[in-house]
BATI-400729 format. One record per atom (N, C-alpha, C, CB): chain; y, z, x; atom name; residue number from 1. Coordinates in steps of 0.001 Angstrom, whole numbers, plus 500000, padded with zeros to 6 digits. Each point is the difference from the previous one (the first is absolute). Glycine has a CB too. Layout:
N
{chain: A, yy: Y, zz: Z, xx: X, name: CA, resi: NUM}
...
END
This chain:
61
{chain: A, yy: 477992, zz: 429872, xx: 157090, name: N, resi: 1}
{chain: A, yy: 500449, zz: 499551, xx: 498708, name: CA, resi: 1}
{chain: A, yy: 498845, zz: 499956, xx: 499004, name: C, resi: 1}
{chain: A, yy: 501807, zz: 498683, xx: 501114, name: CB, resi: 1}
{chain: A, yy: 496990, zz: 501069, xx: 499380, name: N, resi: 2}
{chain: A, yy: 499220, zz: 499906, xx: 499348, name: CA, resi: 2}
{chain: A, yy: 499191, zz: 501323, xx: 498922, name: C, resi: 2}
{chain: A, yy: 500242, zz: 498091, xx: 501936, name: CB, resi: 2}
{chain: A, yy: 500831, zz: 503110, xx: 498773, name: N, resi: 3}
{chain: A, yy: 499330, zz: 501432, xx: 499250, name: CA, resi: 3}
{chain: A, yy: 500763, zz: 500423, xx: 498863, name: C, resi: 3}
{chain: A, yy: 499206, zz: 500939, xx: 502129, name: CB, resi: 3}
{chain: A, yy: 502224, zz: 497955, xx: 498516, name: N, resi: 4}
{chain: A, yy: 500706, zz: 500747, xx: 498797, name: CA, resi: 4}
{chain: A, yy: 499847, zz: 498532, xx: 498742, name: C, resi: 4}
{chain: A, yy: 502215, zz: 502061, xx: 501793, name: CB, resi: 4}
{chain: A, yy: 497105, zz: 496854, xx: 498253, name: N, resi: 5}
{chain: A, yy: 499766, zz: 499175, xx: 499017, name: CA, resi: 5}
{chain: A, yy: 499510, zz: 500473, xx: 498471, name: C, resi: 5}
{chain: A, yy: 499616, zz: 498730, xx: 502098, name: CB, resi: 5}
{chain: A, yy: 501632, zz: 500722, xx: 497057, name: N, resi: 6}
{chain: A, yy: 499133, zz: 500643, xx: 498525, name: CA, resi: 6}
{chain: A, yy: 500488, zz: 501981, xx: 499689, name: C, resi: 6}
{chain: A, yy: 497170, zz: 497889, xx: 500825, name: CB, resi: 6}
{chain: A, yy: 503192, zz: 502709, xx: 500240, name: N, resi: 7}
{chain: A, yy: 500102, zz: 501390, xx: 500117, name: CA, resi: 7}
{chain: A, yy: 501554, zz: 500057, xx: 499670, name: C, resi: 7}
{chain: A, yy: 497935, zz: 500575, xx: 501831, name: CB, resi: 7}
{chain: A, yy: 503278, zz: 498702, xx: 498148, name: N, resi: 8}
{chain: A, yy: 501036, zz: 500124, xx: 500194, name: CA, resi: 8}
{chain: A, yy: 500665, zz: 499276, xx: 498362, name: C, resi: 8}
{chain: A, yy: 499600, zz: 500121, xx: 503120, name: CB, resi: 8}
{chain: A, yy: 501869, zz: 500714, xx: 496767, name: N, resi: 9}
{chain: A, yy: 500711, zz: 499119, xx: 498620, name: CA, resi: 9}
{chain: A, yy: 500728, zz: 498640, xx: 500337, name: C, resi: 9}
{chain: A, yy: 500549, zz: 502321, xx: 498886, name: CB, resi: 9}
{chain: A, yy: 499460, zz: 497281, xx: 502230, name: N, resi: 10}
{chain: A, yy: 500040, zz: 498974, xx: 500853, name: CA, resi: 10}
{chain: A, yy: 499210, zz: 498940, xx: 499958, name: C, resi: 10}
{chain: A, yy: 500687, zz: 501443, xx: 501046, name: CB, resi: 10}
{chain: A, yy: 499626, zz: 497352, xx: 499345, name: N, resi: 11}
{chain: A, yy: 499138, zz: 498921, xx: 500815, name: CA, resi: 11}
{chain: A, yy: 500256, zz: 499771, xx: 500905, name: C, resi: 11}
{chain: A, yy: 499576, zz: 499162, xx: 498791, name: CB, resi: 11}
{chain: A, yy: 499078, zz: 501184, xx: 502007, name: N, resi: 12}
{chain: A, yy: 499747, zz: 500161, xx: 501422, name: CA, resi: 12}
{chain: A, yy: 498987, zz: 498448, xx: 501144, name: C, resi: 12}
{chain: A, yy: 500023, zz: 503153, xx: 498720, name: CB, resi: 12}
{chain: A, yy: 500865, zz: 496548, xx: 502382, name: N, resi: 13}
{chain: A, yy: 499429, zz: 498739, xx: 499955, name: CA, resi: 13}
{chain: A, yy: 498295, zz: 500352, xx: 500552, name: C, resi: 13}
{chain: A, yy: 502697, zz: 498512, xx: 500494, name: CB, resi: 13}
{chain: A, yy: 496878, zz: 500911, xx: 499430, name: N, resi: 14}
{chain: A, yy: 498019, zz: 499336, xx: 500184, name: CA, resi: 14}
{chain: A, yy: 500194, zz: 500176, xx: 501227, name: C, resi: 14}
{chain: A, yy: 499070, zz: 497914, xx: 498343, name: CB, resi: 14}
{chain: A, yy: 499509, zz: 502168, xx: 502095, name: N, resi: 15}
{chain: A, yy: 499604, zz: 500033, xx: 501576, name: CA, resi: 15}
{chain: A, yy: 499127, zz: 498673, xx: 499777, name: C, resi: 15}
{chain: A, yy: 499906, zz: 502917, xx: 500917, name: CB, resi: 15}
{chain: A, yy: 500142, zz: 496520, xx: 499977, name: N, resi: 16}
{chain: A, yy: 498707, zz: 498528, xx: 500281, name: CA, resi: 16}
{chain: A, yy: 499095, zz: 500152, xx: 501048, name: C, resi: 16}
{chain: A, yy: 501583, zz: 498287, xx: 499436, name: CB, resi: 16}
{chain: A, yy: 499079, zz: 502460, xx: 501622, name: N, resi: 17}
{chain: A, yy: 499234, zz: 500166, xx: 501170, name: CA, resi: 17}
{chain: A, yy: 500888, zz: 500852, xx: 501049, name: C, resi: 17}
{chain: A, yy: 498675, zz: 497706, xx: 499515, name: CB, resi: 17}
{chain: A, yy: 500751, zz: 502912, xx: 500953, name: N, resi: 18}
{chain: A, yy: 500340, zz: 500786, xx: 501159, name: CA, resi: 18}
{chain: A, yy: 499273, zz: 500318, xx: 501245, name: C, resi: 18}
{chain: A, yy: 500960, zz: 500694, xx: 498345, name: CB, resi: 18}
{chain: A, yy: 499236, zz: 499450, xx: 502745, name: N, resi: 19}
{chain: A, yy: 498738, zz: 500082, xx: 501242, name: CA, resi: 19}
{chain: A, yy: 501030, zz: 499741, xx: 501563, name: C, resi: 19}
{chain: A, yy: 497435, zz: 498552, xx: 498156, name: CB, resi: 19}
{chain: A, yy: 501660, zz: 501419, xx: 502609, name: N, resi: 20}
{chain: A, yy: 500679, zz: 499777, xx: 501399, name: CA, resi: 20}
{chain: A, yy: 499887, zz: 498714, xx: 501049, name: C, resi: 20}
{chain: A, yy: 499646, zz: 502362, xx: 499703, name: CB, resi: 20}
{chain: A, yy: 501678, zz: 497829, xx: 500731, name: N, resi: 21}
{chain: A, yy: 499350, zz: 498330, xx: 500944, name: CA, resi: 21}
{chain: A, yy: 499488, zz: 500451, xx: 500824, name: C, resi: 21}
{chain: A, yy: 501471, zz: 498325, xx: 499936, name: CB, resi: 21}
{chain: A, yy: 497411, zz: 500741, xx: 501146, name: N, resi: 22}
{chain: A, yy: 499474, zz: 500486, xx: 501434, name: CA, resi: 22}
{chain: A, yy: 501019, zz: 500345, xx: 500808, name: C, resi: 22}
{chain: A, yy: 498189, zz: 498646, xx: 499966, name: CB, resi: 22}
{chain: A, yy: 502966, zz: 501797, xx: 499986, name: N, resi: 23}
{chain: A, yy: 500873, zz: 500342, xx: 500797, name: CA, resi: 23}
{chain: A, yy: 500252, zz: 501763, xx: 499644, name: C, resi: 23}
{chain: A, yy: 500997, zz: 497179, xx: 500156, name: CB, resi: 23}
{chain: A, yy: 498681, zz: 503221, xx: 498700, name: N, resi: 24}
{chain: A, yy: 500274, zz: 501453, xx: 499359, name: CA, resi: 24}
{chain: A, yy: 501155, zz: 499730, xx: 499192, name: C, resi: 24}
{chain: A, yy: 499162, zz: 501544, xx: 501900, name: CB, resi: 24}
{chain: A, yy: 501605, zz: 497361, xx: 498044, name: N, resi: 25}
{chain: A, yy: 501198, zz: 500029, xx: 498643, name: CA, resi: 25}
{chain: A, yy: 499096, zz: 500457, xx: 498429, name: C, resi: 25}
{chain: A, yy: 501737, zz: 497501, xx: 501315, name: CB, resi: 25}
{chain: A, yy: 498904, zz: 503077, xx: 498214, name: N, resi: 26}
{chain: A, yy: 498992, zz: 499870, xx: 498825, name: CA, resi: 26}
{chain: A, yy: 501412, zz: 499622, xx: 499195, name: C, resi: 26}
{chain: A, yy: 497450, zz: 501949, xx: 500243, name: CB, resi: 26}
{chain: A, yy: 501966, zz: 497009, xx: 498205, name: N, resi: 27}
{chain: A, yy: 500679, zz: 499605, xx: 499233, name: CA, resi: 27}
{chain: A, yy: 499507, zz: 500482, xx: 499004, name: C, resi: 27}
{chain: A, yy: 500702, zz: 498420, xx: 501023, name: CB, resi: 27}
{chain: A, yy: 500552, zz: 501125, xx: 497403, name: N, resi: 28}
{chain: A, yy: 499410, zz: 499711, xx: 498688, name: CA, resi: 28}
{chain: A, yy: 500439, zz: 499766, xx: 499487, name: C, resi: 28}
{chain: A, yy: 499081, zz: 500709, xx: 499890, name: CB, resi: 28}
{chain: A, yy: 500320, zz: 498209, xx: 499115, name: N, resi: 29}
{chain: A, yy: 500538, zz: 498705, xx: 499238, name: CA, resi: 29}
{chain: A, yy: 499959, zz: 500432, xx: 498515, name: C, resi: 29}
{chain: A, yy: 499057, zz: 498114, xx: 501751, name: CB, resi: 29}
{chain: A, yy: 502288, zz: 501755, xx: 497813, name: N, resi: 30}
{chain: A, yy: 500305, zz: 500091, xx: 498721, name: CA, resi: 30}
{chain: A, yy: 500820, zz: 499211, xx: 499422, name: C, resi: 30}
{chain: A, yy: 499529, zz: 501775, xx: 500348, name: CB, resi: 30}
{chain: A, yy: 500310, zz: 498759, xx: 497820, name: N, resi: 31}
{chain: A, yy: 500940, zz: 499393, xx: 499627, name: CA, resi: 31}
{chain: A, yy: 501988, zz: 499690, xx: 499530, name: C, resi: 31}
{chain: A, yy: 497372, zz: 500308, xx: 499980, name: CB, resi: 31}
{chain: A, yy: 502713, zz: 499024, xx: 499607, name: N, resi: 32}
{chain: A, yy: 501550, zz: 500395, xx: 500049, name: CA, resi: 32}
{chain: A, yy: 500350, zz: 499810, xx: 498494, name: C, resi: 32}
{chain: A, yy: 500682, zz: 499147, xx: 502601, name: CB, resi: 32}
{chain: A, yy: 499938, zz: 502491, xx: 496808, name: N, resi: 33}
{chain: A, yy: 500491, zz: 500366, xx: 498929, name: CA, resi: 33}
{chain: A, yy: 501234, zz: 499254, xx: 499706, name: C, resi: 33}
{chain: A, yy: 498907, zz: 502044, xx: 500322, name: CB, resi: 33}
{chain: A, yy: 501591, zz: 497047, xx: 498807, name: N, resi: 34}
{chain: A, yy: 501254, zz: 499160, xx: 499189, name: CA, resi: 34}
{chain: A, yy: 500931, zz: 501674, xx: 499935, name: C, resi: 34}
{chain: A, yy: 498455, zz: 497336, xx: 497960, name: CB, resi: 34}
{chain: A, yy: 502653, zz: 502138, xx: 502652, name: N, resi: 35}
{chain: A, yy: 500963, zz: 500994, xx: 499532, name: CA, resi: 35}
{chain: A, yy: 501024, zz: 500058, xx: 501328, name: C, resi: 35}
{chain: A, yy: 498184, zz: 501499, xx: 498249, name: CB, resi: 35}
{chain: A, yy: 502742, zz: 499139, xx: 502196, name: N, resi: 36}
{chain: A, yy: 501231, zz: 500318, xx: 500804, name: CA, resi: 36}
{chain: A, yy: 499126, zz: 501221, xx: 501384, name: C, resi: 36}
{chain: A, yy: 502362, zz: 499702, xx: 497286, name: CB, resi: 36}
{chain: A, yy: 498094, zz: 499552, xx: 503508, name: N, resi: 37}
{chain: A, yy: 499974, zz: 501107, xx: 501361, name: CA, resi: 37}
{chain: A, yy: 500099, zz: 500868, xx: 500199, name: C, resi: 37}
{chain: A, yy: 500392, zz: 499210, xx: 500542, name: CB, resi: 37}
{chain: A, yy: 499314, zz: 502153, xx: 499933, name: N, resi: 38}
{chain: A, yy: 500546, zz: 500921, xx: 499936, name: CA, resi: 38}
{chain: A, yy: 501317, zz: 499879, xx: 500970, name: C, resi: 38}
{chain: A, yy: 497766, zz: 501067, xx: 499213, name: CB, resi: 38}
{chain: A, yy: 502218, zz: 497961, xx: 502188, name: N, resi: 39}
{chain: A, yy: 500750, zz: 500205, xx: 500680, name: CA, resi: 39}
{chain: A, yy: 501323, zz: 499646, xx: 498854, name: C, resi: 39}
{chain: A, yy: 498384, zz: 499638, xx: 502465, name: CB, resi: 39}
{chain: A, yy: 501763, zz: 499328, xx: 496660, name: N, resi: 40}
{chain: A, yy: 501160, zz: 499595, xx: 499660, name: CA, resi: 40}
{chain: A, yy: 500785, zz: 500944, xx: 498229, name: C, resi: 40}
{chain: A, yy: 498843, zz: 497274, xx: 501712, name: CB, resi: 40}
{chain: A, yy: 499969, zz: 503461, xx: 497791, name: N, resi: 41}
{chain: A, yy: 499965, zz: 500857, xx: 499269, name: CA, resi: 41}
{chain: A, yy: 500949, zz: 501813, xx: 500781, name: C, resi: 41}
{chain: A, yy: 497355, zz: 498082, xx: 498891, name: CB, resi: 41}
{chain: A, yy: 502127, zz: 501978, xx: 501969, name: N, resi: 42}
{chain: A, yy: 500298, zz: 501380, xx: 500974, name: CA, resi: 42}
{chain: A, yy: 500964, zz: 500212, xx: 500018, name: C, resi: 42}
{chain: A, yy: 498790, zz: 499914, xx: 501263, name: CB, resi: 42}
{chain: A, yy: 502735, zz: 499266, xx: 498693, name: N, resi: 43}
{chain: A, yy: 501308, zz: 500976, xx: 500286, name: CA, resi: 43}
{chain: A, yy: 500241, zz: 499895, xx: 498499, name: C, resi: 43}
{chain: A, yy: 501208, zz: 499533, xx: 502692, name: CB, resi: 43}
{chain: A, yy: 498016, zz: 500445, xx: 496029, name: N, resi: 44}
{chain: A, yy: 500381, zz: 500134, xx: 498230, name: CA, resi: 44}
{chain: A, yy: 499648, zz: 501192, xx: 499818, name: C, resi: 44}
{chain: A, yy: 499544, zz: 497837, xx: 498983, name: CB, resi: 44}
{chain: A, yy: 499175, zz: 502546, xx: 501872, name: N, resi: 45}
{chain: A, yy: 499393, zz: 501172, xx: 499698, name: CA, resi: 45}
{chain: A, yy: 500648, zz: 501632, xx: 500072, name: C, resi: 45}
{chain: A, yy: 498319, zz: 498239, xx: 500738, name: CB, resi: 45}
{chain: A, yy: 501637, zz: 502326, xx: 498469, name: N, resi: 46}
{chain: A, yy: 500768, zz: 501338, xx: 500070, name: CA, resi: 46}
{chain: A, yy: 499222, zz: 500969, xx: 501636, name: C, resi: 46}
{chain: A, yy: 500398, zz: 500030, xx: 496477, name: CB, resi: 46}
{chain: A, yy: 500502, zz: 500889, xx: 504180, name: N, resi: 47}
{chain: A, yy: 499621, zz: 500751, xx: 500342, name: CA, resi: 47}
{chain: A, yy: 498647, zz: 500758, xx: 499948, name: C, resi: 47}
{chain: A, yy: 502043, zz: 499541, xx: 499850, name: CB, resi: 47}
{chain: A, yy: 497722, zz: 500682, xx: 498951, name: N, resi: 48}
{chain: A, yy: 498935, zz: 501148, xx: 499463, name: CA, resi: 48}
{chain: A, yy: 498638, zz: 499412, xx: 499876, name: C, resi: 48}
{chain: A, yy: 501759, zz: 501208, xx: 498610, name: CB, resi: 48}
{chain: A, yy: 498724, zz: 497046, xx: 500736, name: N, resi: 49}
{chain: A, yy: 498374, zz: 499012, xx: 500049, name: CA, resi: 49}
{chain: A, yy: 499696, zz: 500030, xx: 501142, name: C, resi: 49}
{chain: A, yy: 500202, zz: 498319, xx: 498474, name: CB, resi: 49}
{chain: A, yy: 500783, zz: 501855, xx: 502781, name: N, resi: 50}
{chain: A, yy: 499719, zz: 499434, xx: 501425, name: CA, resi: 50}
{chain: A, yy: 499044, zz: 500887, xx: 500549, name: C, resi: 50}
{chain: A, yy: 502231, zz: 499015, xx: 500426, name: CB, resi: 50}
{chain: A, yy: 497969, zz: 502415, xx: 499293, name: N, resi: 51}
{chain: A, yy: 499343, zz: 501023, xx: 500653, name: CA, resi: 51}
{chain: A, yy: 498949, zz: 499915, xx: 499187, name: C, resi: 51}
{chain: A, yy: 501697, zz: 501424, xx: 500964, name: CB, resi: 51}
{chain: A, yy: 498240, zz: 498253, xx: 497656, name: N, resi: 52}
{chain: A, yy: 498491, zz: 499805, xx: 499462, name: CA, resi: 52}
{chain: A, yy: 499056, zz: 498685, xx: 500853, name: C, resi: 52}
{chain: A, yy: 501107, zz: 500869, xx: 497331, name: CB, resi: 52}
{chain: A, yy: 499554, zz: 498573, xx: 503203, name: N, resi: 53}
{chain: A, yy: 498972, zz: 498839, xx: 500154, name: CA, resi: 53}
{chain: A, yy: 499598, zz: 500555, xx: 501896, name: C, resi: 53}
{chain: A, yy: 501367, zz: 497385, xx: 497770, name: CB, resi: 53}
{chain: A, yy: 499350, zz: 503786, xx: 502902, name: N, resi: 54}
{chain: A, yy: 500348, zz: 500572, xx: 500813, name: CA, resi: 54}
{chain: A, yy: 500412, zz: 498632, xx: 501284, name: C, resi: 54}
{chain: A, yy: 498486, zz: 502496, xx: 498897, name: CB, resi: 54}
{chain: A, yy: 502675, zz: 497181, xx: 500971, name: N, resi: 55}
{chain: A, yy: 500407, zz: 499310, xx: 501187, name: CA, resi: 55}
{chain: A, yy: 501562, zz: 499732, xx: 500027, name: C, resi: 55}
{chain: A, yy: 497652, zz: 498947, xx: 500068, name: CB, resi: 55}
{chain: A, yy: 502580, zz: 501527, xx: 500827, name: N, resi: 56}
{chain: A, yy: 501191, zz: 500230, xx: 500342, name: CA, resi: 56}
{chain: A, yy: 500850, zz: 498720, xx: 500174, name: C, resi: 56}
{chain: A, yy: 499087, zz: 502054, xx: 500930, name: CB, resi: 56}
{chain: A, yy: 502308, zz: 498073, xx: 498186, name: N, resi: 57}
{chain: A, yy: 500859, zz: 498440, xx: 500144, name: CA, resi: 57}
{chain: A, yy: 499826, zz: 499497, xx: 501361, name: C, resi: 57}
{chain: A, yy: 501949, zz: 500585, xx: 498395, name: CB, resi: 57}
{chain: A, yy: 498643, zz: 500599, xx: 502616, name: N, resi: 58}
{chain: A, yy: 500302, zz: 499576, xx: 501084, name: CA, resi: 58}
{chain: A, yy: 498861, zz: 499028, xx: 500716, name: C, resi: 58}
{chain: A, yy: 501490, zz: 502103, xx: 499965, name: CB, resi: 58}
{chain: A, yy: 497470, zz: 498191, xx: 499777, name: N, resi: 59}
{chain: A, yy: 499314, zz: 498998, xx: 500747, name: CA, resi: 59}
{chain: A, yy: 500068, zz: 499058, xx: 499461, name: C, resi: 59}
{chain: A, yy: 498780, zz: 501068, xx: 500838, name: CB, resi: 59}
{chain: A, yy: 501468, zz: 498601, xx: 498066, name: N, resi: 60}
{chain: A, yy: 500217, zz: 497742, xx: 499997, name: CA, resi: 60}
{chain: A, yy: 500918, zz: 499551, xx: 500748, name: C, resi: 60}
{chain: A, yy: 499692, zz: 499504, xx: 497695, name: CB, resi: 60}
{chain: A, yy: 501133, zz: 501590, xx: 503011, name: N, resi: 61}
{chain: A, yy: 500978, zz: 499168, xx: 500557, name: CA, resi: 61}
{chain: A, yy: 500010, zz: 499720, xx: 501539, name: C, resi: 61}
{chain: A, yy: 501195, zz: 500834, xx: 498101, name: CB, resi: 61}
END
């Protein structure tokens, strides 16, 4: 997230930190953009946005 910061017509959330636990999980901590879900936004969305954002209905379900 952090490459596409500032690069996009969007607001894109912040990175704070990212790295790995001593176990090999690796995480990263961000922030959270004000606005609607995509999960609960997704069955409004037309066909054609869907394949733009490339993900197929069928998998939310």
């Amino acid at each position: 997230m952090s490459h596409l910061d500032g690069r996009l017509p969007v607001r894109t959330p912040r990175v704070h930190a990212a790295g790995a636990y001593e176990n090999g999980w690796r995480y990263v901590l961000m922030s959270r953009l004000p606005g609607e879900e995509l999960v609960a936004a997704w069955p409004r969305i037309p066909r054609a946005g869907c394949r733009r954002v490339g993900w197929s209905r069928s998998r939310t379900s």
